[in-house]
C-alpha positions in Angstrom: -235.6 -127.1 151.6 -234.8 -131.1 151.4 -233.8 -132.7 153.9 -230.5 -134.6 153.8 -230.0 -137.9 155.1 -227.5 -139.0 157.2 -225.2 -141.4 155.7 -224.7 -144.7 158.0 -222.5 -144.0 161.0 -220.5 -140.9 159.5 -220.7 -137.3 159.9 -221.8 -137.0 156.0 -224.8 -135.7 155.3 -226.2 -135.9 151.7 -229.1 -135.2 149.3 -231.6 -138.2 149.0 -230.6 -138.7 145.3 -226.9 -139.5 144.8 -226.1 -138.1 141.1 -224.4 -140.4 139.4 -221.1 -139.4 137.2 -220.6 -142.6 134.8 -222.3 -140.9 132.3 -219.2 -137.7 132.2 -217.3 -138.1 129.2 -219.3 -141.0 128.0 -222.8 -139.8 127.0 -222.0 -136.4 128.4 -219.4 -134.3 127.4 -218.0 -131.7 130.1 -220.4 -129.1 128.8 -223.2 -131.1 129.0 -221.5 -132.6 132.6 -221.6 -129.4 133.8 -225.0 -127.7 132.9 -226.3 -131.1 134.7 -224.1 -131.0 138.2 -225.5 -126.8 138.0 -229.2 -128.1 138.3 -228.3 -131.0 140.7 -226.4 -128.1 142.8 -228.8 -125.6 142.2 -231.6 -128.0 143.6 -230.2 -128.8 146.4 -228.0 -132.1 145.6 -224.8 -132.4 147.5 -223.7 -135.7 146.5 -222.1 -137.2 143.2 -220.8 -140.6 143.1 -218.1 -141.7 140.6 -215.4 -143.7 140.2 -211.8 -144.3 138.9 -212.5 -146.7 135.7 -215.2 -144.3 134.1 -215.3 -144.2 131.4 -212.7 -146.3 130.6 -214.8 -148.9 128.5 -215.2 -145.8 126.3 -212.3 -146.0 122.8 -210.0 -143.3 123.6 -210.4 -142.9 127.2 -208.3 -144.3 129.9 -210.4 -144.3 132.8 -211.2 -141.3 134.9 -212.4 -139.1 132.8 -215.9 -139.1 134.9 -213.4 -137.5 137.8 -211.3 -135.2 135.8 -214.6 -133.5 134.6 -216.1 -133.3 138.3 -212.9 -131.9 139.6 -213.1 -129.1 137.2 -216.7 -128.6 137.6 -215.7 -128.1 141.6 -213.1 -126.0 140.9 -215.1 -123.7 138.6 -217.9 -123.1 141.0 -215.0 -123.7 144.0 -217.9 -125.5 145.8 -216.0 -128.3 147.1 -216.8 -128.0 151.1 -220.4 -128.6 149.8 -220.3 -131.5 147.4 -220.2 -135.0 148.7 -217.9 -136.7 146.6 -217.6 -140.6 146.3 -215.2 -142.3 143.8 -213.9 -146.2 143.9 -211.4 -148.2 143.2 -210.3 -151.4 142.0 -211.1 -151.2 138.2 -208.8 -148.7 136.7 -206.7 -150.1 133.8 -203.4 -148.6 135.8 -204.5 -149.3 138.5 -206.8 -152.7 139.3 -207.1 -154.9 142.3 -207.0 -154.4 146.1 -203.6 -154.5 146.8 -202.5 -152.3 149.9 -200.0 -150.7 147.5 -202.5 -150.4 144.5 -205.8 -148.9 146.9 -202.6 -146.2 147.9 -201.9 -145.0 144.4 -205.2 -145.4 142.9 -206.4 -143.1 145.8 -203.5 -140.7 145.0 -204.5 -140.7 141.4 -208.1 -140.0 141.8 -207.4 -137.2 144.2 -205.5 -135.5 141.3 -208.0 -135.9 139.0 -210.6 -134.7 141.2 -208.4 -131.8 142.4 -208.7 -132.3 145.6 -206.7 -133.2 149.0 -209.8 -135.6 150.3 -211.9 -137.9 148.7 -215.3 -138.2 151.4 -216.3 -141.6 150.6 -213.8 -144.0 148.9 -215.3 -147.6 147.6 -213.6 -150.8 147.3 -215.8 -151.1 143.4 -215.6 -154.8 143.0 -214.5 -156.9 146.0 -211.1 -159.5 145.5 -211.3 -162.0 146.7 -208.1 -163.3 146.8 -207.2 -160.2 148.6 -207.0 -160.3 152.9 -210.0 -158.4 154.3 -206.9 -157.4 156.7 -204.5 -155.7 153.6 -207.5 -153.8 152.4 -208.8 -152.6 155.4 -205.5 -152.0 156.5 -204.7 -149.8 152.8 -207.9 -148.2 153.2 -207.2 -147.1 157.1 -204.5 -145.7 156.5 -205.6 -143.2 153.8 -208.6 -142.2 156.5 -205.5 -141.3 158.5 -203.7 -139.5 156.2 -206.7 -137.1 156.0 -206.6 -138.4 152.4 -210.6 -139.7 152.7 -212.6 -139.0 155.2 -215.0 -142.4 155.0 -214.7 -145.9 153.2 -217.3 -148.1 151.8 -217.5 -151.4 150.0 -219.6 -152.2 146.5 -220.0 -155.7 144.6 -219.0 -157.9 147.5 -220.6 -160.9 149.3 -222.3 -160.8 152.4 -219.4 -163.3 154.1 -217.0 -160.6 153.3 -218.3 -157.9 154.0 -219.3 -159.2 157.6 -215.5 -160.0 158.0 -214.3 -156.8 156.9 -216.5 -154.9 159.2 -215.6 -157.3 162.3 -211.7 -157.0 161.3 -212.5 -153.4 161.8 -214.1 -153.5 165.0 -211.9 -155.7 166.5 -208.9 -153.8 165.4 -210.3 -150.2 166.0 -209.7 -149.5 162.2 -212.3 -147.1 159.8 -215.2 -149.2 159.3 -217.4 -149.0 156.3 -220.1 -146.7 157.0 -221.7 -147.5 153.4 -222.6 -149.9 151.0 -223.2 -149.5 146.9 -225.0 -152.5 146.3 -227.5 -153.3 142.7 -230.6 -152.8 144.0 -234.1 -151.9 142.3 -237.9 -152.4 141.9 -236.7 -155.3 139.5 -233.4 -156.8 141.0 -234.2 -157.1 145.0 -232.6 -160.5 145.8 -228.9 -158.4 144.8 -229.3 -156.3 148.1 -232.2 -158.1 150.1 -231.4 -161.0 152.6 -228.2 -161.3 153.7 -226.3 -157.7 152.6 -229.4 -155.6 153.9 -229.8 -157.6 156.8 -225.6 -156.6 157.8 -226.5 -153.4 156.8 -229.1 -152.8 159.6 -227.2 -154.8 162.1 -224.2 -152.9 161.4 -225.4 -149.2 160.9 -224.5 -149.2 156.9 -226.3 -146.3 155.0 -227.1 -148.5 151.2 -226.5 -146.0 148.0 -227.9 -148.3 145.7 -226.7 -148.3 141.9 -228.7 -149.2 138.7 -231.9 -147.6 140.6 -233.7 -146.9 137.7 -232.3 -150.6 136.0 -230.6 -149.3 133.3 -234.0 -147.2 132.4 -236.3 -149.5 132.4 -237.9 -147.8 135.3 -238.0 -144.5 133.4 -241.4 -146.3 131.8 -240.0 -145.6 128.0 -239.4 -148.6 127.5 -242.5 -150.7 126.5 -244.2 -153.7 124.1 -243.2 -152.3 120.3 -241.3 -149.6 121.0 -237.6 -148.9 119.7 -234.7 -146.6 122.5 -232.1 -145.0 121.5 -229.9 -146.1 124.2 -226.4 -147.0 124.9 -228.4 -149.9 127.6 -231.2 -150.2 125.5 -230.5 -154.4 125.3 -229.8 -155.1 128.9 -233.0 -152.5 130.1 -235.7 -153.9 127.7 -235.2 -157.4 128.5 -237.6 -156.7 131.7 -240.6 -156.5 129.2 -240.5 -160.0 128.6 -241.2 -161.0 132.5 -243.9 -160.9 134.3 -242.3 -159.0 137.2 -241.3 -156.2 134.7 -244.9 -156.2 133.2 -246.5 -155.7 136.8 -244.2 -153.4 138.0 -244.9 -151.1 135.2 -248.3 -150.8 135.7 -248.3 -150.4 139.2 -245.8 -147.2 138.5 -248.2 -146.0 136.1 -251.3 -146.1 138.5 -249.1 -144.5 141.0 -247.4 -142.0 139.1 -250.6 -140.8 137.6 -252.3 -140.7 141.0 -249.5 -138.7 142.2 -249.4 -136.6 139.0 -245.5 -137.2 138.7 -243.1 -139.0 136.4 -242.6 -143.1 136.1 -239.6 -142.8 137.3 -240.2 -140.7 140.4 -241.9 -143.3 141.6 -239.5 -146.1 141.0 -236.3 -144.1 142.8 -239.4 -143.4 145.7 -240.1 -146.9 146.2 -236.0 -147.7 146.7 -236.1 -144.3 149.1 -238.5 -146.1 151.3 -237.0 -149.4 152.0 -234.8 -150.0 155.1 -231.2 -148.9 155.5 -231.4 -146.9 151.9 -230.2 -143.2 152.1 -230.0 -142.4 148.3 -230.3 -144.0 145.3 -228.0 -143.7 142.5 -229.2 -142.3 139.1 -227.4 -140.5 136.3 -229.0 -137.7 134.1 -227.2 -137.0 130.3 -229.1 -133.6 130.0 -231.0 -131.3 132.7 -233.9 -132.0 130.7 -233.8 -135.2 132.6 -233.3 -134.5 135.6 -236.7 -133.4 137.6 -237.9 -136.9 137.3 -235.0 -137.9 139.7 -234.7 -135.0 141.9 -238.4 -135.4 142.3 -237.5 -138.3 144.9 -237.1 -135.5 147.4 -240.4 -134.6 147.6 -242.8 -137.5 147.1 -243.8 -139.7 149.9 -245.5 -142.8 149.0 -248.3 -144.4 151.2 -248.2 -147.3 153.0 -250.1 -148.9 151.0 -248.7 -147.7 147.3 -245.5 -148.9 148.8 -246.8 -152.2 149.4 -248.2 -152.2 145.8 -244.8 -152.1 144.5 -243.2 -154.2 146.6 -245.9 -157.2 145.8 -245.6 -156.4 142.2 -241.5 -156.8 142.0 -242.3 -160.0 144.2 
């Protein structure tokens, strides 16, 4: 049996791999969606991360279709008191910003779609600046006390902010993040390290890292003179042309092979290991793809194979 993690400060406990929902209703349709939240479930995974705007970018689709088809899922297997369910807000079409009033009906919106009365871990998805730390906090403490989410968490936000937000918290006795969804992987570390993982550990923030496996890149398929099939084909294979992405893939091909596991197994291993992470994010189209992530909850690096990758993402 996998352990699960304790997330931050909160009384959540989750799988160490977060399953990622932005592919529902984009590159998986709700049958597909489905067959790959069974094996997640099935496997021992309690905790799927969404949010309000997917897949919005999608022709057709308004935004929250990712939640609709998790809410049904949930309802289906009428699982919910085991699934750890995180959605955001902020980049809905209907419903974008950080507005006290907007975070309030967002929230209300995604709890329908999800077909539930509580959300258990609510982002603020891309921070606003513009926005008082004190009218979001305020928005977001109020749903906590409405029984309407049980714990809050910011994503995309500066290190100044977030500081603020938490100290507005503290100093006003209000929920406090307990999380944070920053980009973070073997290939893009200086989006998470320094000044964001350094709050983190001072101020007891669990990191669910997103774009863990960069887009795929760190699924190893992608290599000199070869042509993916991918929706993020462009933005993943640009890594082949640096140095860093060159060394890192050997290194998690020495590795992997010495561990007889996949590429990608590895990578989401490596992001397990480093301070203040509970779970990575990473999404999975068809079941077919999922060992390679769920295989995060058994391999333990070494010391030193952790090292390896860590000097060859320098």
């Amino acid at each position: 049996m996998t352990s699960l993690r304790k997330l931050g400060s909160s009384d959540l406990e989750v799988f160490p791999l977060s399953l990622g929902g932005n592919v529902f209703g984009w590159t998986a349709d709700e049958t597909a969606s489905f067959a790959v939240l069974d094996a997640y479930a099935a496997a021992g995974g309690n905790f799927v991360d969404t949010a309000d705007s997917y897949t919005a970018w999608i022709d057709g689709n308004s935004g929250g279709e990712s939640e609709t088809i998790i809410g049904r899922w949930v309802r289906a297997r009428g699982n919910r008191d085991d699934v750890v369910i995180a959605t955001k807000v902020s980049q809905h079409p209907e419903f974008p910003g950080l507005s006290a009033d907007n975070i309030k009906a967002a929230a209300d919106a995604s709890l329908r779609r999800l077909g539930t009365d509580h959300i258990d871990l609510y982002y603020t998805h891309f921070d606003k600046p513009e926005v008082p730390v004190e009218e979001i906090v305020g928005a977001l403490d109020e749903l906590v006390r409405a029984g309407k989410v049980r714990h809050i968490a910011a994503s995309n936000i500066t290190p100044e902010r977030l500081q603020e937000s938490l100290e507005f918290s503290d100093r006003e006795g209000l929920a406090r993040y307990v999380a944070l969804q920053p980009h973070y992987n073997l290939v893009s570390r200086d989006t998470y390290e320094g000044g964001l993982q350094d709050l983190a550990a001072r101020f007891g923030l669990a990191a669910v890292p997103y774009f863990a496996l960069a887009a795929g890149f760190l699924t190893g398929k992608y290599r000199p003179g070869t042509t993916v099939q991918s929706a993020r084909a462009a933005g993943a294979a640009k890594h082949l042309d640096t140095e860093r992405g060159r060394n890192v893939l050997t290194a998690l091909d020495e590795i992997a092979r010495a561990h007889d596991t996949a590429i990608p197994t590895v990578a989401l291993a490596w992001l397990a290991a480093q301070p203040t992470v509970a779970a990575p994010i990473a999404s999975a189209r068809t079941v077919e793809q999922l060992p390679a992530l769920l295989g995060v909850a058994q391999l333990e690096l070494t010391a030193e194979e952790i090292t390896r990758l860590t000097r060859a993402s320098a």
